[in-house]
PyMOL Python script that loads the backbone (N, CA, C, O; Angstrom):
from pymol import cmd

cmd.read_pdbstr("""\
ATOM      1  N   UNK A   1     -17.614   6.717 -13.053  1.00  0.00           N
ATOM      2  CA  UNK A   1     -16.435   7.373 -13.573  1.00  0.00           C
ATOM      3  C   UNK A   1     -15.325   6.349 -13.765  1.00  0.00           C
ATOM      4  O   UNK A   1     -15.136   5.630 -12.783  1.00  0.00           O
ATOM      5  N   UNK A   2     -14.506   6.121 -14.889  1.00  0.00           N
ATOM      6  CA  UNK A   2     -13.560   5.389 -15.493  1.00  0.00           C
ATOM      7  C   UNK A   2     -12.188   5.749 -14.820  1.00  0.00           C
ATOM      8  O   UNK A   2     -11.617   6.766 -15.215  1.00  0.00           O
ATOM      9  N   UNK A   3     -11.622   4.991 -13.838  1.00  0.00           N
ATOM     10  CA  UNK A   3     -10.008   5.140 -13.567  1.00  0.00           C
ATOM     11  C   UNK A   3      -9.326   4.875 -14.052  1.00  0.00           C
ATOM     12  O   UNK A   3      -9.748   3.814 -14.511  1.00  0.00           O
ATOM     13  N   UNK A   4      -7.993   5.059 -14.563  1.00  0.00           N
ATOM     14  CA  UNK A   4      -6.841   4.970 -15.493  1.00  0.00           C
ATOM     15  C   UNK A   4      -5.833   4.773 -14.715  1.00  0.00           C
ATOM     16  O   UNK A   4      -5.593   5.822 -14.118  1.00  0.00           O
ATOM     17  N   UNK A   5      -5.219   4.057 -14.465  1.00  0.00           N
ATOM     18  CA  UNK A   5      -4.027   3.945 -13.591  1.00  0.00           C
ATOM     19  C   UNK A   5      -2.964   4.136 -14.314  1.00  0.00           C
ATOM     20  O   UNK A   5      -2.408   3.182 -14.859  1.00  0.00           O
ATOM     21  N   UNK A   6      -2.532   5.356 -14.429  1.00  0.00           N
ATOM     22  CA  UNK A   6      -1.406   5.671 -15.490  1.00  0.00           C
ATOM     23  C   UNK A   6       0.213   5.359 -15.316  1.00  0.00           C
ATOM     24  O   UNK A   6       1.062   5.363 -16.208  1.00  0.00           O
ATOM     25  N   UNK A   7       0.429   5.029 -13.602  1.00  0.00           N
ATOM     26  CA  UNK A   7       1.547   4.840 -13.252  1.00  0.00           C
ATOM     27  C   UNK A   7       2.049   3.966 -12.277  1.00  0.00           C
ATOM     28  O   UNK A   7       1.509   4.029 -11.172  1.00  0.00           O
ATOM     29  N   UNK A   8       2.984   3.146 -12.442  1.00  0.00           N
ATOM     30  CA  UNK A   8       3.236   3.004 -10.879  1.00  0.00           C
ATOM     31  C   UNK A   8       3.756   3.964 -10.223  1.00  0.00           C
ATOM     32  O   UNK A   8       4.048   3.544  -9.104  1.00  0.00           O
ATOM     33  N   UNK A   9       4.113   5.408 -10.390  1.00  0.00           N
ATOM     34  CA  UNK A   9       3.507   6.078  -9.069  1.00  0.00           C
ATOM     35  C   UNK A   9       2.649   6.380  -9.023  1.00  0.00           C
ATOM     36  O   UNK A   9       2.863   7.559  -8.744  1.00  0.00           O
ATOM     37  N   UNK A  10       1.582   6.278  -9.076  1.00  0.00           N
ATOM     38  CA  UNK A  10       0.616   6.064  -8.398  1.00  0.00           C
ATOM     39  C   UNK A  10       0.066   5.338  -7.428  1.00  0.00           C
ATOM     40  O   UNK A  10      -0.652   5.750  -6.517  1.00  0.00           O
ATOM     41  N   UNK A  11       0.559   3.809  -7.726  1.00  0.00           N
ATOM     42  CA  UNK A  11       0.210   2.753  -7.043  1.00  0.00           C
ATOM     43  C   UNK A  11       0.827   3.393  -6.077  1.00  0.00           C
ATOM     44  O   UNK A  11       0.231   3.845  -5.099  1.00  0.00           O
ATOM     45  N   UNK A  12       2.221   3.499  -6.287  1.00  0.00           N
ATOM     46  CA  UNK A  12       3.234   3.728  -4.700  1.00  0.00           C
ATOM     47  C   UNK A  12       2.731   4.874  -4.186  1.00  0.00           C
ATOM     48  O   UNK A  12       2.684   4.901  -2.956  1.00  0.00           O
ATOM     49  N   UNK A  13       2.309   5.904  -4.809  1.00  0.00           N
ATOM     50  CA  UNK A  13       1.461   7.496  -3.685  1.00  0.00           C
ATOM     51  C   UNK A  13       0.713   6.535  -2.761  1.00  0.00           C
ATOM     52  O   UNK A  13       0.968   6.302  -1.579  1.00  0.00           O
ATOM     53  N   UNK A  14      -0.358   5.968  -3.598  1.00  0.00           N
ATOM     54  CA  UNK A  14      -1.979   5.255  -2.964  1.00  0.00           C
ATOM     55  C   UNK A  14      -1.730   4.640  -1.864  1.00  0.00           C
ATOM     56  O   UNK A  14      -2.388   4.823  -0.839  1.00  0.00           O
ATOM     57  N   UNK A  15      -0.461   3.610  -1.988  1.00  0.00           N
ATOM     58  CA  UNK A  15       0.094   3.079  -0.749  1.00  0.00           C
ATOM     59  C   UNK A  15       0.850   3.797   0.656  1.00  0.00           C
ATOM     60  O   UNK A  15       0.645   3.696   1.866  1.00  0.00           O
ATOM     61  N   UNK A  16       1.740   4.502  -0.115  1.00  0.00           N
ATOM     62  CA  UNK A  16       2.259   5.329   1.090  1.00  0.00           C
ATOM     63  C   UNK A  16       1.342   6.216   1.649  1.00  0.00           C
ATOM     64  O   UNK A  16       1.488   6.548   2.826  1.00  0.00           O
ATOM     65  N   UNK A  17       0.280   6.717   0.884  1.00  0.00           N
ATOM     66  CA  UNK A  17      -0.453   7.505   1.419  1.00  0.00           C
ATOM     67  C   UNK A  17      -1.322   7.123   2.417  1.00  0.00           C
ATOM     68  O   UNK A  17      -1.546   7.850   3.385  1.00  0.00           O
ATOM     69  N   UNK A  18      -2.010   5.657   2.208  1.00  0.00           N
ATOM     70  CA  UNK A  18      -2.696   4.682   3.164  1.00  0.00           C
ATOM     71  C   UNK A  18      -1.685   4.674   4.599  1.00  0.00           C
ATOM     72  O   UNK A  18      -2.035   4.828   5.769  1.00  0.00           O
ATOM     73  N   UNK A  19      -0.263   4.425   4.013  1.00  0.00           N
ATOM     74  CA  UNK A  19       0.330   3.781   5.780  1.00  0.00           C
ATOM     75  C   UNK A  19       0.698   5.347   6.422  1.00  0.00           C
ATOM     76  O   UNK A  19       0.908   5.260   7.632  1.00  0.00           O
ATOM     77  N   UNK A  20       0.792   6.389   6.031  1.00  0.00           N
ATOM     78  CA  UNK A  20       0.744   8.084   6.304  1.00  0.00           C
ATOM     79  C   UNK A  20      -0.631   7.987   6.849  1.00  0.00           C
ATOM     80  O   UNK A  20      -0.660   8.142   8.070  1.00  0.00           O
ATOM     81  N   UNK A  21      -2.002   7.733   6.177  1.00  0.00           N
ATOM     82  CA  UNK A  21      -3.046   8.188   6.948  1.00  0.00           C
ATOM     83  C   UNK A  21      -3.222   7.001   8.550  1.00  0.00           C
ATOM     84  O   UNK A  21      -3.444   7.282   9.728  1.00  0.00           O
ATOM     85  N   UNK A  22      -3.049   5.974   8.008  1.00  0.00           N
ATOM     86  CA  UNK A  22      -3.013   4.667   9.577  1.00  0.00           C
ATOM     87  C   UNK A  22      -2.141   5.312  10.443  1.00  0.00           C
ATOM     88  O   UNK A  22      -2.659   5.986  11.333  1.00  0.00           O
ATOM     89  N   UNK A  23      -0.869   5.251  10.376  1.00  0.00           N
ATOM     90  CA  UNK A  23       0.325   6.041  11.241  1.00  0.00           C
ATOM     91  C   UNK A  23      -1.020   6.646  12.231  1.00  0.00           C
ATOM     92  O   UNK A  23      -1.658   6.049  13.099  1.00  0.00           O
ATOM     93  N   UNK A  24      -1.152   8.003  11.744  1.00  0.00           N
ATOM     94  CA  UNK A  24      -1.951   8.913  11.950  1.00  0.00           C
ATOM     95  C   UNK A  24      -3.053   8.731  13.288  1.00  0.00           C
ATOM     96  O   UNK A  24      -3.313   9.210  14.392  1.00  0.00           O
ATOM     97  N   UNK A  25      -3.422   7.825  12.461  1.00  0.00           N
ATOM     98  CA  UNK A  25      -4.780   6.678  13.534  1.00  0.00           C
ATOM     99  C   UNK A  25      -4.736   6.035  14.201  1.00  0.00           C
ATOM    100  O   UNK A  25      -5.575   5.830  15.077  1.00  0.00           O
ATOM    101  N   UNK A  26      -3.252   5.220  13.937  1.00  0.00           N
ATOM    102  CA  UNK A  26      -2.494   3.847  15.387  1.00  0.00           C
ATOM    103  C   UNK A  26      -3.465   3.085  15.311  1.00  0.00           C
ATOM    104  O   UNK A  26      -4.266   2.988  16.241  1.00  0.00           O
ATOM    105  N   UNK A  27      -3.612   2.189  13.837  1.00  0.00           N
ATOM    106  CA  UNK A  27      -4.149   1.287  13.614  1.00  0.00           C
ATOM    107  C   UNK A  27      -3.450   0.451  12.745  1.00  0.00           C
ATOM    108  O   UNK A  27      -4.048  -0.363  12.040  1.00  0.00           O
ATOM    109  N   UNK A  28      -1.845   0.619  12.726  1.00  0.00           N
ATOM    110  CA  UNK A  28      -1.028  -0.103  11.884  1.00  0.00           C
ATOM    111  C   UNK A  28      -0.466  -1.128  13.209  1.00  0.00           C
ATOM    112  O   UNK A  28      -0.413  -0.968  14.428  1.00  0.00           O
ATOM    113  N   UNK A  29       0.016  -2.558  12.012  1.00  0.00           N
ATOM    114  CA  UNK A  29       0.553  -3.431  13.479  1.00  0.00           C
ATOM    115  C   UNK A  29       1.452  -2.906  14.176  1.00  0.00           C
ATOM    116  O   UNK A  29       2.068  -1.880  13.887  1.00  0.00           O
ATOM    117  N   UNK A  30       1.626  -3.764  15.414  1.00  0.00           N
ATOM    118  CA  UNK A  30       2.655  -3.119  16.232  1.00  0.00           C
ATOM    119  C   UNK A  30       3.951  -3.410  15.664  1.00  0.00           C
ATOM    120  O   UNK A  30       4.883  -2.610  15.748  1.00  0.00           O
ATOM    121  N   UNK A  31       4.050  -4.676  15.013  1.00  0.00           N
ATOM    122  CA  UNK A  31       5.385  -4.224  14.333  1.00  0.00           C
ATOM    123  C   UNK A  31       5.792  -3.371  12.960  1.00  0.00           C
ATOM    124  O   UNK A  31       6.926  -3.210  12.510  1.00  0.00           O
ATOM    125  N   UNK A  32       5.087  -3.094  12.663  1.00  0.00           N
ATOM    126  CA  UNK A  32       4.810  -1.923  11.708  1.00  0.00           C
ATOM    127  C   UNK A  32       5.152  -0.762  12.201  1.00  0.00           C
ATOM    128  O   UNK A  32       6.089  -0.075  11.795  1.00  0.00           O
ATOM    129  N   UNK A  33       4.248  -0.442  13.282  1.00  0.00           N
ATOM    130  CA  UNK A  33       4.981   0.756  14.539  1.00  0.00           C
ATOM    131  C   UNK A  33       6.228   0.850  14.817  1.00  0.00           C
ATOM    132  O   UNK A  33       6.969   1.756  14.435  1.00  0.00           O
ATOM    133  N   UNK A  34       6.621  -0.373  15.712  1.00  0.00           N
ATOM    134  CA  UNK A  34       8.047  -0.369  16.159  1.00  0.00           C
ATOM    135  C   UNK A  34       9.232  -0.345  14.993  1.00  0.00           C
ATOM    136  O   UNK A  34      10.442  -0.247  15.197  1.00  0.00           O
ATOM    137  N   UNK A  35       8.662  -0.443  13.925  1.00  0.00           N
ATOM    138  CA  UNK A  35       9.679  -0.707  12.833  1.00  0.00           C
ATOM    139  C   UNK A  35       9.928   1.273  12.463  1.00  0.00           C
ATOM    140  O   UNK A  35      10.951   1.957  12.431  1.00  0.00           O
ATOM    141  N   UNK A  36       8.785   1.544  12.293  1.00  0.00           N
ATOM    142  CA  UNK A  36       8.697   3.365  12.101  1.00  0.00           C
ATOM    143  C   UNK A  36       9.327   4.144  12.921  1.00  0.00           C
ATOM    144  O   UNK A  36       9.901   5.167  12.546  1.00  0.00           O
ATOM    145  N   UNK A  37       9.291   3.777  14.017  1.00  0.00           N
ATOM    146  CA  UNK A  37       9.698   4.404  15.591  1.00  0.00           C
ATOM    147  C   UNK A  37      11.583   4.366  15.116  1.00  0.00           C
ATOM    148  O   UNK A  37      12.302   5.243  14.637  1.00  0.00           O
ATOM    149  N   UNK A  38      11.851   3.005  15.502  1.00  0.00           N
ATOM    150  CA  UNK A  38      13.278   2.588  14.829  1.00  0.00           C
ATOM    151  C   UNK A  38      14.126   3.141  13.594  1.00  0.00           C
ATOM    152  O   UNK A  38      15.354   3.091  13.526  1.00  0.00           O
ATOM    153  N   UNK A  39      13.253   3.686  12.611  1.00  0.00           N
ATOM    154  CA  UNK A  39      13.627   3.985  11.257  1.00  0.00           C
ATOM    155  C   UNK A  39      12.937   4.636  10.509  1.00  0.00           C
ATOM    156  O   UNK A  39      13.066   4.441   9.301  1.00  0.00           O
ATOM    157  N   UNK A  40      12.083   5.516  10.944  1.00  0.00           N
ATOM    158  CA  UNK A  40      11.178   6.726  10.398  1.00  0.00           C
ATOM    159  C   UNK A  40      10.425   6.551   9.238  1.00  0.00           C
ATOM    160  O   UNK A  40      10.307   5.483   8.639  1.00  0.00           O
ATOM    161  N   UNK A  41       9.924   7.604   8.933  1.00  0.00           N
ATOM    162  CA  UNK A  41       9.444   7.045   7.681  1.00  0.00           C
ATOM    163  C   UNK A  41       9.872   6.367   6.561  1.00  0.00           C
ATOM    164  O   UNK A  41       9.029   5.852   5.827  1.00  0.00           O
ATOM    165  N   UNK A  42      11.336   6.264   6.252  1.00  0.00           N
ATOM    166  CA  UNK A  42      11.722   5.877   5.119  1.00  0.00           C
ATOM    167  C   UNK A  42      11.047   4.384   4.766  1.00  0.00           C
ATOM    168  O   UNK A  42      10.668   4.082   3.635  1.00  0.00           O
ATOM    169  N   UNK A  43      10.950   3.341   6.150  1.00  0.00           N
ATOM    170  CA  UNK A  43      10.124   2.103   6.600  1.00  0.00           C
ATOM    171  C   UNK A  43       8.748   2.046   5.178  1.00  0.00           C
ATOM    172  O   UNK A  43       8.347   1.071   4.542  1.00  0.00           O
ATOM    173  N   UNK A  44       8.407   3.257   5.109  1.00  0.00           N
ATOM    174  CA  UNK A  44       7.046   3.243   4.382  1.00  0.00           C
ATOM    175  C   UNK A  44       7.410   3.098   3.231  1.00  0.00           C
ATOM    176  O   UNK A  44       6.991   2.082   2.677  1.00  0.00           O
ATOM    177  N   UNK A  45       8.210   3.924   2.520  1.00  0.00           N
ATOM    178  CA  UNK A  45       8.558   4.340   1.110  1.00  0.00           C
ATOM    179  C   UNK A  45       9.168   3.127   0.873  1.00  0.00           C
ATOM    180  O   UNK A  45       8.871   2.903  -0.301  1.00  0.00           O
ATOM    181  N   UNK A  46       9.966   2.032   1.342  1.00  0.00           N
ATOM    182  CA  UNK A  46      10.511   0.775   1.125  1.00  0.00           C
ATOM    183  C   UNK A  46       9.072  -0.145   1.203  1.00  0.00           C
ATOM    184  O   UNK A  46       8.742  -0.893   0.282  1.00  0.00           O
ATOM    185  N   UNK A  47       8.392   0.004   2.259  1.00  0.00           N
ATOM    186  CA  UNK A  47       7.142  -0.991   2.227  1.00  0.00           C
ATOM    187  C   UNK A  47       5.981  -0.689   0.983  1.00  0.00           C
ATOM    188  O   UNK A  47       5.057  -1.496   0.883  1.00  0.00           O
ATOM    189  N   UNK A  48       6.035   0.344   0.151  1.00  0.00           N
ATOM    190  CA  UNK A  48       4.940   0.679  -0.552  1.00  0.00           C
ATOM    191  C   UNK A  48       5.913   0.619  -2.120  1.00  0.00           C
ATOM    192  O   UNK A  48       5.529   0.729  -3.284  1.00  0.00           O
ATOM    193  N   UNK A  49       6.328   0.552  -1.947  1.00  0.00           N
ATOM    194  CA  UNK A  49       7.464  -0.128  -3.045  1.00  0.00           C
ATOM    195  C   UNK A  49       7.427  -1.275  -3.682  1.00  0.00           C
ATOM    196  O   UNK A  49       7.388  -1.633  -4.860  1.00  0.00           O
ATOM    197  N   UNK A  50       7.456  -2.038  -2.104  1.00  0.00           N
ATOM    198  CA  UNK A  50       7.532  -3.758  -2.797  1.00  0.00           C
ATOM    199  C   UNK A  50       6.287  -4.298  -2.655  1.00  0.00           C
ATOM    200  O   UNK A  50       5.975  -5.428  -3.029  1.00  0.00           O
ATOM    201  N   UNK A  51       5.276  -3.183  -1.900  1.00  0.00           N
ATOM    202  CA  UNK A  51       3.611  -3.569  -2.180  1.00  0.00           C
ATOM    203  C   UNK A  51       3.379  -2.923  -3.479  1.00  0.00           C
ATOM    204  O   UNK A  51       2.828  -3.769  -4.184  1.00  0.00           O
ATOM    205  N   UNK A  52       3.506  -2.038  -4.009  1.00  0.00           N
ATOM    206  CA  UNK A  52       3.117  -1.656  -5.336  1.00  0.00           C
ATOM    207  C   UNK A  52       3.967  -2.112  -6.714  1.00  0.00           C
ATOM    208  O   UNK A  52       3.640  -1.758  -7.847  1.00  0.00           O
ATOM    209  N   UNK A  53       5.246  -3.059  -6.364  1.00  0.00           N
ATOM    210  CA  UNK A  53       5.267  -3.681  -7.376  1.00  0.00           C
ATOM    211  C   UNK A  53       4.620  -5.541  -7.127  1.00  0.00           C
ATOM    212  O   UNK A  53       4.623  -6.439  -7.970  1.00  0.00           O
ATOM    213  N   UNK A  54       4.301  -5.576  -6.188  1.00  0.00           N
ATOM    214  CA  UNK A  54       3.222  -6.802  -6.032  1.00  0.00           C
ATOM    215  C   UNK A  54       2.158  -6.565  -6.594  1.00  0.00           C
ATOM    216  O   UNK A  54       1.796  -7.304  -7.510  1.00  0.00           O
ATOM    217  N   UNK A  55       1.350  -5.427  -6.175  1.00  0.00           N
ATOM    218  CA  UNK A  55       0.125  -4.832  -6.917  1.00  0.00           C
ATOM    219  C   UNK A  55       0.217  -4.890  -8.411  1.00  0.00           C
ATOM    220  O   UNK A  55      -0.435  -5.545  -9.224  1.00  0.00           O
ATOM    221  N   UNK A  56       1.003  -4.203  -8.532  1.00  0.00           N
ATOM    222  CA  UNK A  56       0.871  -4.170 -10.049  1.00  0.00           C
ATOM    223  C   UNK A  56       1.414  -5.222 -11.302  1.00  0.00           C
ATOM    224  O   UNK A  56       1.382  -5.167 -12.532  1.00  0.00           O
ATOM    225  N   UNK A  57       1.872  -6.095 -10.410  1.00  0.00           N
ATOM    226  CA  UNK A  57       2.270  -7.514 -11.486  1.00  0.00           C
ATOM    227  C   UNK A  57       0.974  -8.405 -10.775  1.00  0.00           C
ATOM    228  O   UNK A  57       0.679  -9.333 -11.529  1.00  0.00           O
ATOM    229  N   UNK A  58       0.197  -8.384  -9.645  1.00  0.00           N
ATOM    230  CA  UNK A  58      -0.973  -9.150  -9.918  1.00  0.00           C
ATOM    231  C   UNK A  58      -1.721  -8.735 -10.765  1.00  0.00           C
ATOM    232  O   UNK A  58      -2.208  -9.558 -11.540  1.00  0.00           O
ATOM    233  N   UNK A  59      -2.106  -7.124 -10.914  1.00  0.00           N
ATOM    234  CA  UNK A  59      -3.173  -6.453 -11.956  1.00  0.00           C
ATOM    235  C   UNK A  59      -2.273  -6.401 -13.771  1.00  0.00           C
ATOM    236  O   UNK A  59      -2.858  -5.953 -14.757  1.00  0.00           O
ATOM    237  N   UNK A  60      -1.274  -6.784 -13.803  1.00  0.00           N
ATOM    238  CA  UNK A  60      -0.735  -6.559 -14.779  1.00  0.00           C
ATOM    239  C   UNK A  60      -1.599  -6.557 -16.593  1.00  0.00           C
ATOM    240  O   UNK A  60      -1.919  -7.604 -17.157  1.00  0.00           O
ATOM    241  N   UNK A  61      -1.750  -5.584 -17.011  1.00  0.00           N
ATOM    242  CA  UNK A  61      -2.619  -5.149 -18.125  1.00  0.00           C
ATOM    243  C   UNK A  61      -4.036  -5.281 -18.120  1.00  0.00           C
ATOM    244  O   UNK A  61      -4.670  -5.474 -19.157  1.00  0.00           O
ATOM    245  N   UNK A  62      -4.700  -5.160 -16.692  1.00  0.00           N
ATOM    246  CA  UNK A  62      -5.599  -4.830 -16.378  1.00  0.00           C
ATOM    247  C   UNK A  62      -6.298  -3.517 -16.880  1.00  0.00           C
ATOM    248  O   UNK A  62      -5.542  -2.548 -16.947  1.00  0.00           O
ATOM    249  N   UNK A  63      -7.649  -3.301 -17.256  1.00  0.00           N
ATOM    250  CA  UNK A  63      -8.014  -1.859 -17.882  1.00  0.00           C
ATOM    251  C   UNK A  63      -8.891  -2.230 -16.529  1.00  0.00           C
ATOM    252  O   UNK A  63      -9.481  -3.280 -16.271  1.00  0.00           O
ATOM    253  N   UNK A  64      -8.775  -0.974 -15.725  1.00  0.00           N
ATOM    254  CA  UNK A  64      -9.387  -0.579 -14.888  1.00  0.00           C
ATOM    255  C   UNK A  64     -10.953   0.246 -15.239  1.00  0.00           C
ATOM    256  O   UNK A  64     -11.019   1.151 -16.070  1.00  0.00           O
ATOM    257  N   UNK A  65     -11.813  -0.110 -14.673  1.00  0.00           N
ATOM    258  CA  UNK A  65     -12.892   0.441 -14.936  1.00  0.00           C
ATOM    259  C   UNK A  65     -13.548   0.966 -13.943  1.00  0.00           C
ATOM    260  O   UNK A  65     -14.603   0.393 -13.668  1.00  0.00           O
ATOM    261  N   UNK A  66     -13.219   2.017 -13.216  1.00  0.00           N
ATOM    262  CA  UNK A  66     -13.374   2.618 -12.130  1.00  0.00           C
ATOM    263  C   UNK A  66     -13.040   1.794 -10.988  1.00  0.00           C
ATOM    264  O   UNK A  66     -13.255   2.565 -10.053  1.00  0.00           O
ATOM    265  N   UNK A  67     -12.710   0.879 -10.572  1.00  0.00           N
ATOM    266  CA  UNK A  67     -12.549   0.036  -9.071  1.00  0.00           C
ATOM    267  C   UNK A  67     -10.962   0.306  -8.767  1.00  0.00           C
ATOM    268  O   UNK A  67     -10.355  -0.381  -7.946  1.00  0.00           O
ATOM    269  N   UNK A  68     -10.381   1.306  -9.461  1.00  0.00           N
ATOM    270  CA  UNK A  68      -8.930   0.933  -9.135  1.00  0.00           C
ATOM    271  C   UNK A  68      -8.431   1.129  -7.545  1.00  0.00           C
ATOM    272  O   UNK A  68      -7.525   0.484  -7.016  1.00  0.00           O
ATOM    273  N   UNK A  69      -9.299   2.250  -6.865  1.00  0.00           N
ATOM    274  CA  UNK A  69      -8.955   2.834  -5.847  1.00  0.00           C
ATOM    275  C   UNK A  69      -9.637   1.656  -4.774  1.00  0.00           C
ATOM    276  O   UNK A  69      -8.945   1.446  -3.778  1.00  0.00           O
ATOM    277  N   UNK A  70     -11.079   0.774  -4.889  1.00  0.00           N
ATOM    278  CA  UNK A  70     -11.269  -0.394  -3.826  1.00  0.00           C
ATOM    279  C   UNK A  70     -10.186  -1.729  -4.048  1.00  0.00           C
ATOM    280  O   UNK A  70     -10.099  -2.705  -3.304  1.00  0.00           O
ATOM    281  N   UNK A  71      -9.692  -1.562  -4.829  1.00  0.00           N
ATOM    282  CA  UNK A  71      -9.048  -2.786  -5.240  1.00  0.00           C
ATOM    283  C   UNK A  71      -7.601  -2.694  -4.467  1.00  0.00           C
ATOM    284  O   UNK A  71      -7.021  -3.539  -3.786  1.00  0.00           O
ATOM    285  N   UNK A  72      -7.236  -1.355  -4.824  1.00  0.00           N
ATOM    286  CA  UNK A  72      -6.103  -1.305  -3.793  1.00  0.00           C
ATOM    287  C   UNK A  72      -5.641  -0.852  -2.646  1.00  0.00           C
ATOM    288  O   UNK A  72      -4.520  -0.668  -2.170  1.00  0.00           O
ATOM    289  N   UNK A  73      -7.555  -0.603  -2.033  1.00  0.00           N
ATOM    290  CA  UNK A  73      -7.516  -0.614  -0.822  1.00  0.00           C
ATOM    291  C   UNK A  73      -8.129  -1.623   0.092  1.00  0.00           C
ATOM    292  O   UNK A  73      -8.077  -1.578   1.321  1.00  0.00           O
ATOM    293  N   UNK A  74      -8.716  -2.539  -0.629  1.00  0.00           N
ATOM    294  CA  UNK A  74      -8.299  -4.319   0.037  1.00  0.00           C
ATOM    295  C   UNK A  74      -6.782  -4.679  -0.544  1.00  0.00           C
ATOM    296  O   UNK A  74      -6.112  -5.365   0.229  1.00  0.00           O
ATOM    297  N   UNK A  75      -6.292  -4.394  -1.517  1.00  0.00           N
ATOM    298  CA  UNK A  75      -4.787  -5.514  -1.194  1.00  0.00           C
ATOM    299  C   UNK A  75      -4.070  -4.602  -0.126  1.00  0.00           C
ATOM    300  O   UNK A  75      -3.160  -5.155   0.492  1.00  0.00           O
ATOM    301  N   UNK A  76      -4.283  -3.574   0.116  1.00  0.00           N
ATOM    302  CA  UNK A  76      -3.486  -2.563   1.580  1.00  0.00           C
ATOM    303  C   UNK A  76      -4.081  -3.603   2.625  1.00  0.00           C
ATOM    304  O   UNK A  76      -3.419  -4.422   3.262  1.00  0.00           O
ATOM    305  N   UNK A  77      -5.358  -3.429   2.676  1.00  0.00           N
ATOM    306  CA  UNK A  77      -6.065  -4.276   4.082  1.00  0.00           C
ATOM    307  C   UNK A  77      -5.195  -5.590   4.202  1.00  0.00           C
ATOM    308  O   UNK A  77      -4.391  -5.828   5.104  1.00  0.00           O
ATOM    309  N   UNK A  78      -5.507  -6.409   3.115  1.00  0.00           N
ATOM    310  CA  UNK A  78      -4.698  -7.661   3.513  1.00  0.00           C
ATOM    311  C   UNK A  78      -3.677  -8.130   3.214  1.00  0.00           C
ATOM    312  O   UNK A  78      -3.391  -9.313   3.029  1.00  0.00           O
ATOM    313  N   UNK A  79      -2.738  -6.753   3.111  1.00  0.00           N
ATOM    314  CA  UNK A  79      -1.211  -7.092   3.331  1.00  0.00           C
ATOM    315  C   UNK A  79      -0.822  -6.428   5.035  1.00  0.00           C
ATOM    316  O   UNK A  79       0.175  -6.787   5.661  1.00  0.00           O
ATOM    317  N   UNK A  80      -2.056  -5.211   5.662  1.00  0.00           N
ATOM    318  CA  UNK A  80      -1.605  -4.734   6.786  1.00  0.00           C
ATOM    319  C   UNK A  80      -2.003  -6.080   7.942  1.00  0.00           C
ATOM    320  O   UNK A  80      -1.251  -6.478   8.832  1.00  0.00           O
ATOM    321  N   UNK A  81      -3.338  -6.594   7.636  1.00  0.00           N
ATOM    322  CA  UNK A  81      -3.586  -7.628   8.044  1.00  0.00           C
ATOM    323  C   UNK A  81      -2.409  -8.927   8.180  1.00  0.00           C
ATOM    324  O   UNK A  81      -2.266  -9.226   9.366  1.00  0.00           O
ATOM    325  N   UNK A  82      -1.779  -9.532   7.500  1.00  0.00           N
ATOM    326  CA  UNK A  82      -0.721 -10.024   7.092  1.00  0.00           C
ATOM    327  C   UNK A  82       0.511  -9.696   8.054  1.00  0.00           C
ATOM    328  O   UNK A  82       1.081 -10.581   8.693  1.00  0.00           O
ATOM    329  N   UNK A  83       0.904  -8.234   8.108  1.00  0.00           N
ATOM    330  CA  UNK A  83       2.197  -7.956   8.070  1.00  0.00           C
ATOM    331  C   UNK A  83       2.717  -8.450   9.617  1.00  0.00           C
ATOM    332  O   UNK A  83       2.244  -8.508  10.753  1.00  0.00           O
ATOM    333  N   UNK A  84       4.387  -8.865   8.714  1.00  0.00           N
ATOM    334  CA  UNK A  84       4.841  -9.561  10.013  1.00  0.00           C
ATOM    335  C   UNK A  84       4.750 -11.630   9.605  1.00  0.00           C
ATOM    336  O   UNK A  84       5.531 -12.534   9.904  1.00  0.00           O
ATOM    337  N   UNK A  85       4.232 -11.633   9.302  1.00  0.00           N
ATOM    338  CA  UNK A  85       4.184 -13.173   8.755  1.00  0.00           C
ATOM    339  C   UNK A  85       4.470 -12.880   7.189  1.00  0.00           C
ATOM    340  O   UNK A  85       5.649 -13.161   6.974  1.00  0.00           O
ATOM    341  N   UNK A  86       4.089 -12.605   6.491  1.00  0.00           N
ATOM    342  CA  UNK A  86       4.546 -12.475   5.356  1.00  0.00           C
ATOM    343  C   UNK A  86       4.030 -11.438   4.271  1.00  0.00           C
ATOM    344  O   UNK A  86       2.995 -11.624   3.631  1.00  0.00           O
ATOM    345  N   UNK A  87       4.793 -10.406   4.136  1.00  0.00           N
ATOM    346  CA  UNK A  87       4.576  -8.905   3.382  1.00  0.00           C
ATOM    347  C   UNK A  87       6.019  -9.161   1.991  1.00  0.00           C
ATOM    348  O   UNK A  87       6.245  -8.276   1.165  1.00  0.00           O
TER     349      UNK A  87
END
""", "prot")
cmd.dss("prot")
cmd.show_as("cartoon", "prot")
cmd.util.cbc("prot")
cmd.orient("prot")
């Protein structure tokens, strides 16, 4: 099946929706945590922001051909991996 990535919101749902389901699981870093704890969710909607306009100027005029959803759930992995040294 062919994905279309019609928006950057989308990108930004896909993302916030990833650090909403981790939250969830307490498998986000600890400073990721302590940053949420401190400043609620809004923490996310700012972090999936400046990850989904990273995302989408690396993929920039990319035609997606179904991989859109693994693709941007390794650059989630190794920006959560990452975070804290440099996001």
């Amino acid at each position: 099946m062919k994905v279309v990535n019609t928006s950057y919101l989308e990108t930004h749902f896909e993302l916030s929706a990833m650090l909403y389901r981790d939250i969830s699981k307490e498998v986000l870093p600890e400073l990721l945590k302590q940053e949420h704890t401190n400043h609620g969710y809004c923490v996310f909607y700012t972090l999936a922001e400046k990850w989904a306009d990273e995302f989408e100027e690396l993929n920039k005029d990319r035609q997606w051909d179904g991989e859109f959803y693994e693709e941007i759930e390794e650059f989630y992995n190794k920006k959560l991996a990452n975070y804290g040294n440099s996001y």
